[in-house]
N, C-alpha and C positions, 0 to 999 in steps of 0.2 A: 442184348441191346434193345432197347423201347425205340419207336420210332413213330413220331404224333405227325399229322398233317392238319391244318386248320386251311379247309381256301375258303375263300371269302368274294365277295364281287359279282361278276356278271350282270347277264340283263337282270336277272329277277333279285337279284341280290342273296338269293341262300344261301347260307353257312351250312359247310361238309366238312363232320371230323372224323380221322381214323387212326387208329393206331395198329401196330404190329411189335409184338416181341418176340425179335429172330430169332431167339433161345430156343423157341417149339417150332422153327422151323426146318425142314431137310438141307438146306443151303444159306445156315447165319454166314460163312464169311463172303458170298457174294453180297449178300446186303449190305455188310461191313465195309466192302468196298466202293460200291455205291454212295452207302450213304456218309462218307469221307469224302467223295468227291463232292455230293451235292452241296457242304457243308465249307467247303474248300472254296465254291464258287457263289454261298449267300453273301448277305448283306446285315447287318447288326440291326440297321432300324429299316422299318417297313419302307418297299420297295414302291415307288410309282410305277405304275402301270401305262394302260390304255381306255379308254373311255368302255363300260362294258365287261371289260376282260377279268380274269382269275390275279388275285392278288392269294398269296400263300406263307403261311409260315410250317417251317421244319422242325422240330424239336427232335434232338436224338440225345438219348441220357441227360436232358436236365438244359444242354446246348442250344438257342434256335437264332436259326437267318430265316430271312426275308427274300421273297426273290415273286415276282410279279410276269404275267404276261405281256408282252410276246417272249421277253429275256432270259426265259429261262436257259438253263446252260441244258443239254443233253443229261445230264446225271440226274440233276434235279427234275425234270421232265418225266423220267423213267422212273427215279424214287418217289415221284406225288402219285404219278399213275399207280405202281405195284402196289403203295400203301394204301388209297384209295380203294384198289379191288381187293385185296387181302385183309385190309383191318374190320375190325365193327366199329 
């Protein structure tokens, strides 16, 4: 499974992309289920936000929702984080 993150926003405005493919990882079906959930609680087109805040898109296999700060759900929170620190 491919798993892209695009966030976008903030004060400074930088764009941060990462990706992960849980295939070379020790634990694909925890992320599998992760990112079912995250996917389960996006949104089709780009989410509003908060003045300032992380706005984000998820792509997993070809798939992506929208989902923005503060609203993220718990899954999507935890699957921006992990792929942020684990992708390049």
């Amino acid at each position: 499974m491919r798993i892209q993150v695009r966030r976008t926003g903030g004060f400074a405005g930088i764009e941060r992309r990462a990706e992960v493919d849980t295939s070379a990882l020790p634990d694909p079906q925890a992320w599998q289920e992760l990112a079912e959930r995250a996917l389960a609680d996006g949104r089709e087109a780009p989410a509003s936000g908060v003045p300032d805040g992380f706005s984000y898109a998820i792509t997993i296999d070809g798939r992506t929702v929208h989902c923005a700060d503060p609203r993220l759900s718990e899954a999507q929170r935890a699957l921006v984080s992990r792929v942020l620190k684990e992708g390049a």
